[in-house]
NUTIDREN-298940 format. One line per field, with one value per residue (C-alpha): residue in one letter; x negated, y, z; residue number from 1. Coordinates in steps of 0.05 Angstrom, whole numbers, always signed. Layout:
! residues N
aa: (a / ...)
u: (X / ...)
v: (Y / ...)
w: (Z / ...)
i: (NUM / ...)
//
This chain:
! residues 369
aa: (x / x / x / x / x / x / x / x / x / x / x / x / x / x / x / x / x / x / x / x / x / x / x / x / x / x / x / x / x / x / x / x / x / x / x / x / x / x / x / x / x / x / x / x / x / x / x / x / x / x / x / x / x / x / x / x / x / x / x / x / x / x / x / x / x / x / x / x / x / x / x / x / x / x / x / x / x / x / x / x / x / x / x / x / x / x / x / x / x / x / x / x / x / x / x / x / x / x / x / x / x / x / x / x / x / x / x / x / x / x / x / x / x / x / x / x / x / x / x / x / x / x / x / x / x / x / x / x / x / x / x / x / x / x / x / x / x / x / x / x / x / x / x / x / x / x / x / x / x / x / x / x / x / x / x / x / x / x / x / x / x / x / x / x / x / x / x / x / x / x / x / x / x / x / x / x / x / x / x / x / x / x / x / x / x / x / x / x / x / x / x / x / x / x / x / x / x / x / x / x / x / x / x / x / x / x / x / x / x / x / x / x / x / x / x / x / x / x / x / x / x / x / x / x / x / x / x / x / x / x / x / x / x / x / x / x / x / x / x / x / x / x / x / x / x / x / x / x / x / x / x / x / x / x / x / x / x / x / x / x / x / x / x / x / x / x / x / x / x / x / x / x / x / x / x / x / x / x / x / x / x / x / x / x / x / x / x / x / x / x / x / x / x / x / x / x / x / x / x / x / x / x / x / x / x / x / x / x / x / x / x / x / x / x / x / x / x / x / x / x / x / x / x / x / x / x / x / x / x / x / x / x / x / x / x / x / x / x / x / x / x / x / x / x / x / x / x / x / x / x / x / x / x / x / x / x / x / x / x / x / x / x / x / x / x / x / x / x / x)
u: (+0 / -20 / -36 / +16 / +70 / +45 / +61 / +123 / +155 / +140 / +113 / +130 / +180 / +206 / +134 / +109 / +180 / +164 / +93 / +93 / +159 / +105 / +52 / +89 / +124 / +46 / +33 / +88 / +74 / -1 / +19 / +62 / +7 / -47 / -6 / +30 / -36 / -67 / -117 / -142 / -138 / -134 / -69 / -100 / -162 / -111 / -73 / -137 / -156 / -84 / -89 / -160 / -118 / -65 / -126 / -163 / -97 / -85 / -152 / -142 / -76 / -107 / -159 / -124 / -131 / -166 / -230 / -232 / -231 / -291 / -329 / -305 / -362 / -403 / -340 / -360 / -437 / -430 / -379 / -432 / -491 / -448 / -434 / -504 / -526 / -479 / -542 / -593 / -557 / -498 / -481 / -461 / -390 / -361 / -420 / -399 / -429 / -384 / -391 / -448 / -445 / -434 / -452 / -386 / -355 / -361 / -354 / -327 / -350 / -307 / -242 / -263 / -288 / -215 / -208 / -265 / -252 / -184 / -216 / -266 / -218 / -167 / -226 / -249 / -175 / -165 / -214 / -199 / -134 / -135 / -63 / -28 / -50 / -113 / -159 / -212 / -264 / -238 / -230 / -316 / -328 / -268 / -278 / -359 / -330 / -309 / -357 / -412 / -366 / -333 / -401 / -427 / -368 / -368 / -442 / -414 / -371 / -310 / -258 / -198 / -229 / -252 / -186 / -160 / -197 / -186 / -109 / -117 / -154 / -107 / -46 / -76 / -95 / -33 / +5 / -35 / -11 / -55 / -40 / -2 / -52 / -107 / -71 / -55 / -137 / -149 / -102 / -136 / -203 / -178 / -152 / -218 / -257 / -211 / -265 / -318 / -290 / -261 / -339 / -380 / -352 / -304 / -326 / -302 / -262 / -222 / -215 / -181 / -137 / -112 / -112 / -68 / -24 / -17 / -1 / +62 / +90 / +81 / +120 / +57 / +35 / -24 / -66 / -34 / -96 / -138 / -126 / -54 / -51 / -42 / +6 / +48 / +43 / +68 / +130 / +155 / +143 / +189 / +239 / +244 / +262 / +334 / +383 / +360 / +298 / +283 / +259 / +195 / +147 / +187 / +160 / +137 / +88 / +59 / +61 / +31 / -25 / +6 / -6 / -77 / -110 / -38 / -62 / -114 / -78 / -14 / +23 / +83 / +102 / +96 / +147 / +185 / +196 / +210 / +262 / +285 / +306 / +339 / +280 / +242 / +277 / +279 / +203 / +200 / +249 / +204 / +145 / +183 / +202 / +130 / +114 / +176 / +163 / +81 / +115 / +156 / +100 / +58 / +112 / +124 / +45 / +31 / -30 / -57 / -103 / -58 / -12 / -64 / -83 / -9 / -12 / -69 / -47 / +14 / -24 / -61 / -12 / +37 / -16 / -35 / +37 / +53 / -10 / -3 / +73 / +59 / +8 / +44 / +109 / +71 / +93 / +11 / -52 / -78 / -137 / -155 / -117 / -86 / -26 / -27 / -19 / +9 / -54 / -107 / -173 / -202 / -234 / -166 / -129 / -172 / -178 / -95 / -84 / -130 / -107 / -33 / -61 / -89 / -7 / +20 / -31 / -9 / +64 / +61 / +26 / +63 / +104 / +39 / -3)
v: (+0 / +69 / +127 / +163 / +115 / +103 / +177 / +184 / +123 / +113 / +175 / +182 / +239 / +252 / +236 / +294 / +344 / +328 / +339 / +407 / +438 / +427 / +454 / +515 / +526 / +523 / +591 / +616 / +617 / +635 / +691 / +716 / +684 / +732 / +796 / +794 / +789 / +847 / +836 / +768 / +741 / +667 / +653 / +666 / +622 / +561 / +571 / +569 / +506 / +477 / +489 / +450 / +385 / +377 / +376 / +319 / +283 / +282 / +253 / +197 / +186 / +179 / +127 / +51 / +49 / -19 / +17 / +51 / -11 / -39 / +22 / +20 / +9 / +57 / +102 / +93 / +96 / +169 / +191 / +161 / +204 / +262 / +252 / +252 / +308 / +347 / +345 / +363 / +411 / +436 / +505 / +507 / +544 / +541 / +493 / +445 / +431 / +405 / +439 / +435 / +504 / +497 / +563 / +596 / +543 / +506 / +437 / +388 / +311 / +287 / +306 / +260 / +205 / +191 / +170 / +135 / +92 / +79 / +53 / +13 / -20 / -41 / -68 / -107 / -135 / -140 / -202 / -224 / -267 / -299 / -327 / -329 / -257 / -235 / -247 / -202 / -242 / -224 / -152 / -145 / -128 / -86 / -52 / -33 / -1 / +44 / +52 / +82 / +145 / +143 / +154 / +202 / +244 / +249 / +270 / +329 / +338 / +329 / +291 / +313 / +278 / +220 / +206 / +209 / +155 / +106 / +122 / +105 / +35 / +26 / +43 / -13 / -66 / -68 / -66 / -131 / -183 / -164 / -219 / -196 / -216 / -179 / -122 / -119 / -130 / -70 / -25 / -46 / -29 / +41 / +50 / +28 / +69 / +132 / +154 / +151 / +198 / +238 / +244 / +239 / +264 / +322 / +388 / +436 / +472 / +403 / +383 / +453 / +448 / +373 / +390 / +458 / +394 / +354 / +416 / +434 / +367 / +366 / +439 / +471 / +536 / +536 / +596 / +637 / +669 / +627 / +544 / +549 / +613 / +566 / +530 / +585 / +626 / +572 / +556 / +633 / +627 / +572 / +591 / +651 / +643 / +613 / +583 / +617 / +654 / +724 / +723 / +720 / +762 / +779 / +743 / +784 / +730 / +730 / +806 / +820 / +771 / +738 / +669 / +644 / +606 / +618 / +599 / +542 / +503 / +541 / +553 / +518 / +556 / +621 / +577 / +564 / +630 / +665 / +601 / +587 / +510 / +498 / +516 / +471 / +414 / +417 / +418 / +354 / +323 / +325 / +308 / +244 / +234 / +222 / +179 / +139 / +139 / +119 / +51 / +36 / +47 / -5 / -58 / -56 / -53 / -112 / -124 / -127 / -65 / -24 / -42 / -26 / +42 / +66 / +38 / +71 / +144 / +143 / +134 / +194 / +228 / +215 / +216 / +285 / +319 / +282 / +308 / +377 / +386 / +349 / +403 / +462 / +444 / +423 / +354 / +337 / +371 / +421 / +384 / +425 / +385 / +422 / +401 / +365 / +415 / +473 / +495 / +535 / +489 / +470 / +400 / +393 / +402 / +366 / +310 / +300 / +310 / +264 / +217 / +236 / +214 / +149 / +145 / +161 / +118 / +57 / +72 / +79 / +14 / -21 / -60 / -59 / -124)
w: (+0 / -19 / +34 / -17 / -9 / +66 / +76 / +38 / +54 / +133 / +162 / +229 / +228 / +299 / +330 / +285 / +302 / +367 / +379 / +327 / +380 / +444 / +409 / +381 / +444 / +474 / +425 / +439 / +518 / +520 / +469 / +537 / +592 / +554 / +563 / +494 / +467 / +487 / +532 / +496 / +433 / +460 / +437 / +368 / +375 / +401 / +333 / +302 / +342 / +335 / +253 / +260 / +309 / +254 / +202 / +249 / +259 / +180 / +169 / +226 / +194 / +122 / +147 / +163 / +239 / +230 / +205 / +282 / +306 / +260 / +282 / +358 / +391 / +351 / +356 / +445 / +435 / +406 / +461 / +510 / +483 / +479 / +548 / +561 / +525 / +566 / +620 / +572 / +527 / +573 / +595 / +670 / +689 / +754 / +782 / +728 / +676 / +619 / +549 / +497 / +466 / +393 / +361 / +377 / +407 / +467 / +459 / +524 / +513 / +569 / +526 / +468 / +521 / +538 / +463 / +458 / +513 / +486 / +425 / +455 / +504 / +440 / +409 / +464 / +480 / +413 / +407 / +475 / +466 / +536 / +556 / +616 / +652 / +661 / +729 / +765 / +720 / +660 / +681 / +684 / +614 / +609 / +679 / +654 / +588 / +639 / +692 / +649 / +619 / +691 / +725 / +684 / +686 / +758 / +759 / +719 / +763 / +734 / +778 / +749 / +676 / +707 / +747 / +676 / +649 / +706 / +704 / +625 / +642 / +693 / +642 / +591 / +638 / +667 / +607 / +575 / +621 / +686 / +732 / +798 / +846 / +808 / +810 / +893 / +887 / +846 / +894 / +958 / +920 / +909 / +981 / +1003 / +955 / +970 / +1035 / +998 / +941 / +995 / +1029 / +972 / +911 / +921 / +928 / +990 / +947 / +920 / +995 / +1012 / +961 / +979 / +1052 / +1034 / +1001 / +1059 / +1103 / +1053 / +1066 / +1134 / +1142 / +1155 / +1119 / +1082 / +1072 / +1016 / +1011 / +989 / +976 / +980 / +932 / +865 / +885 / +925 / +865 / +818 / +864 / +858 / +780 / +770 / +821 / +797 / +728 / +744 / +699 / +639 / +654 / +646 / +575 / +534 / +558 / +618 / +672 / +735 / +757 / +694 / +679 / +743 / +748 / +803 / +779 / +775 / +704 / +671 / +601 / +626 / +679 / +697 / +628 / +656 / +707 / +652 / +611 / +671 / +690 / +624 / +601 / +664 / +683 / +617 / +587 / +630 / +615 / +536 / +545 / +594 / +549 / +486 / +534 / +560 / +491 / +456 / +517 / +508 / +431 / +441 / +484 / +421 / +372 / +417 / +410 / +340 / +324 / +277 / +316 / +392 / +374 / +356 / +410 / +451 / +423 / +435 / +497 / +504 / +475 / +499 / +583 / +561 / +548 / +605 / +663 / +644 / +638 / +706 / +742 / +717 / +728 / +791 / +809 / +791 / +833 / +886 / +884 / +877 / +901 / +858 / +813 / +757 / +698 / +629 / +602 / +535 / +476 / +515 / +555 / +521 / +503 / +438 / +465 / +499 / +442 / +390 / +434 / +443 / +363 / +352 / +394 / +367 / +295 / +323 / +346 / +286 / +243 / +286 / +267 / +194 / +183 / +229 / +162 / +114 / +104)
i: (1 / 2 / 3 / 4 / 5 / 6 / 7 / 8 / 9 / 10 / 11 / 12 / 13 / 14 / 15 / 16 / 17 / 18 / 19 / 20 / 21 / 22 / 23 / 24 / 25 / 26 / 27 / 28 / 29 / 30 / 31 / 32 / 33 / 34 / 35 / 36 / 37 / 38 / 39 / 40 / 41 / 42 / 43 / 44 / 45 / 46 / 47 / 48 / 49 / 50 / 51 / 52 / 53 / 54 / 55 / 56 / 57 / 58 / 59 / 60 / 61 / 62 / 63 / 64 / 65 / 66 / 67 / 68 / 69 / 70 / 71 / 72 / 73 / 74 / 75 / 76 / 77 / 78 / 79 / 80 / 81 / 82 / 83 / 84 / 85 / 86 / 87 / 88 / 89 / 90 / 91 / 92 / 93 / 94 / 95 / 96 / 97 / 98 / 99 / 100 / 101 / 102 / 103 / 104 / 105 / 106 / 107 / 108 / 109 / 110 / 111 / 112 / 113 / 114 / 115 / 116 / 117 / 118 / 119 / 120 / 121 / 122 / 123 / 124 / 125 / 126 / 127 / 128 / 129 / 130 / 131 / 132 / 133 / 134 / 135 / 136 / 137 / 138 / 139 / 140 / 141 / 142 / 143 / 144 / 145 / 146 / 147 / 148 / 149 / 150 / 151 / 152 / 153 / 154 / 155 / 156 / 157 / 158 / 159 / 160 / 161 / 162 / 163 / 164 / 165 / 166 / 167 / 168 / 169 / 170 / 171 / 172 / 173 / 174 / 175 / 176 / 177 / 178 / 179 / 180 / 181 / 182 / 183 / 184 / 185 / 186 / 187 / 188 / 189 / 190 / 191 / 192 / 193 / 194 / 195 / 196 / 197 / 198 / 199 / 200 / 201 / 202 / 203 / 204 / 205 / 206 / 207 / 208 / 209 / 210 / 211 / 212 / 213 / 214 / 215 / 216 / 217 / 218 / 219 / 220 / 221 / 222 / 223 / 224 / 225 / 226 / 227 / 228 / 229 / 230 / 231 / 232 / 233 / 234 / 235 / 236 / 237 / 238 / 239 / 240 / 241 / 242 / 243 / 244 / 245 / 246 / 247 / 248 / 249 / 250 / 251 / 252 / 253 / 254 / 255 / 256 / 257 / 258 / 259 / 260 / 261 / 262 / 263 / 264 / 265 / 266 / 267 / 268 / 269 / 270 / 271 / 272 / 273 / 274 / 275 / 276 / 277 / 278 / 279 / 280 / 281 / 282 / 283 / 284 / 285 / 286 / 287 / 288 / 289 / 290 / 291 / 292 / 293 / 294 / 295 / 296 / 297 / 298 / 299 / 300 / 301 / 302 / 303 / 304 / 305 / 306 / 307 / 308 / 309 / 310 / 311 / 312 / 313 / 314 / 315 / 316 / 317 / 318 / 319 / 320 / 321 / 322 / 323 / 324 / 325 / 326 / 327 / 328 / 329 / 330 / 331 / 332 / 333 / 334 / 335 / 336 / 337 / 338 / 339 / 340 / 341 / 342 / 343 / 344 / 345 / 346 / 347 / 348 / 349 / 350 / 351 / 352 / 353 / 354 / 355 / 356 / 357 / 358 / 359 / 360 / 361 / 362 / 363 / 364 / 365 / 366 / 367 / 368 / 369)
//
């Protein structure tokens, strides 16, 4: 079959309806989150970067997904050296040290990682046709396609990425038959391995801002000055918006600078504010609709890896809109994590349209031989 007749006859319509809405609606809001454009011109560098993702996802979509997974581990080995060139090359913001500068543009490793490890986990599963549920053994191989990017993400540091990626693992190995007593295993091993994150590898800052958490549920008031600001500040955006909101480019919070990183990791509450609940909910219903679409894509793949690649995208996906709705309504510590085609980021957004190709790529072959 023809990439013409590929295209024409099963392109994946309501993913792509879907996906362009969020990623319009993303414009739209950091158009309003950078004062209606006049004190930043971000809003026209993510339309720049969001011509660029539908440009990537065309050319994933053009390529038979199979090829990815006859390159997969070469596809990993490149992630991994980007990852490591982060320490040589890197340029250090916030104590972090993340992007590679790029002449103009600052690239972040970490954001293609997720896809890489996607990749290299379908591959891997893909060959691995072991029946009857998976054990701790089998999980070795898999679980070390993970450590490595894991490891060297946290020496960034970059928790809120590397959380990602173990939620992703998680996402796939429990979705490819993990056996029930290997999964009780793998939760004890995170409750266990929860002090030592807490001692060794969160920064004071991080520890403020879950122990400002804690104190909200327990009734207590956290210090609005300082790690309870974010997520105080978020609460009054959404609140305040109402049934209907106040209307584009309306929103006090945002107007005002109330709300902290409104275009990075608080464009939702912007959203919230200036659309009000209804508003709110058309944008968590085409969220939960991708997700929901990604699970059917995996079942009617005509192979394991491109089940697994939906599987795969589809965890990306989800895990990130939870965490950062979850953070922004104070249902979850704040952790530093963008939401998926609305928040402003070039490696962000590259990374999720690729991914979204790899999606739709998996769909339209789904029939061809």
């Amino acid at each position: 079959m023809t990439i013409g007749r590929t295209i024409r006859d099963e392109f994946d319509w309501p993913l792509f309806i879907s996906v362009s809405t969020i990623a319009l609606f993303g414009v739209l809001n950091l158009y309003s989150a950078t004062d209606g454009g006049t004190t930043s011109d971000a809003y026209v560098q993510q339309l720049y970067w969001l011509l660029l993702g539908f440009g990537v996802a065309g050319l994933t979509v053009a390529v038979d997904y199979r090829h990815f997974e006859r390159y997969g581990w070469l596809i990993y080995g490149a992630c991994i050296l980007a990852l490591i060139l982060v320490f040589v090359l890197g340029r250090s913001v916030r104590g972090s040290t993340r992007w590679i500068a790029l002449g103009g543009f600052s690239l972040q490793p970490s954001e293609l990682m997720k896809i890489g490890l996607i990749i290299a986990l379908a591959k891997y599963l893909h060959h691995d046709t072991k029946m009857g549920g998976r054990t701790l053994a089998d999980l070795i191989i898999p679980g070390l396609i993970l450590a490595l990017p894991m490891g060297l993400v946290l020496l960034q540091p970059d928790l809120g990425t590397a959380m990602m990626l173990a939620f992703i693992f998680a996402s796939i190995m429990l979705l490819t038959e993990l056996k029930l007593r290997s999964l009780v295993t793998l939760i004890v091993t995170f409750i266990v391995a929860a002090p030592i994150t807490w001692f060794y590898l969160l920064k004071d800052y991080q520890k403020e801002r879950i122990t400002a958490f804690w104190h909200r549920l327990g009734g207590q008031q956290a210090d609005l000055l300082d790690s309870g600001w974010h997520a105080h500040q978020s609460l009054v955006a959404i609140g305040s918006g109402g049934l209907s909101g106040k209307g584009f480019t309306q929103g006090t919070q945002t107007r005002f600078r109330f709300l902290p990183d409104q275009h990075t990791d608080f464009p939702f509450p912007v959203w919230a504010e200036e659309h009000g609940f209804l508003g709110a909910l058309l944008l968590i219903g085409l969220y939960v609709f991708v997700v929901l679409w990604s699970l059917r894509i995996a079942s009617q793949a005509k192979d394991r890896f491109g089940a697994v690649v939906a599987v795969g995208v589809g965890a990306m996906l989800f895990w990130q809109t939870v965490i950062n709705l979850g953070m922004v309504s104070g249902l979850l510590p704040v952790v530093g994590m963008t939401l998926p085609l609305f928040s402003y980021g070039g490696s962000s957004l590259l990374s999720t349209m690729l991914g979204l190709g790899l999606l739709m790529n998996v769909s339209m072959r789904r029939f061809s031989h």
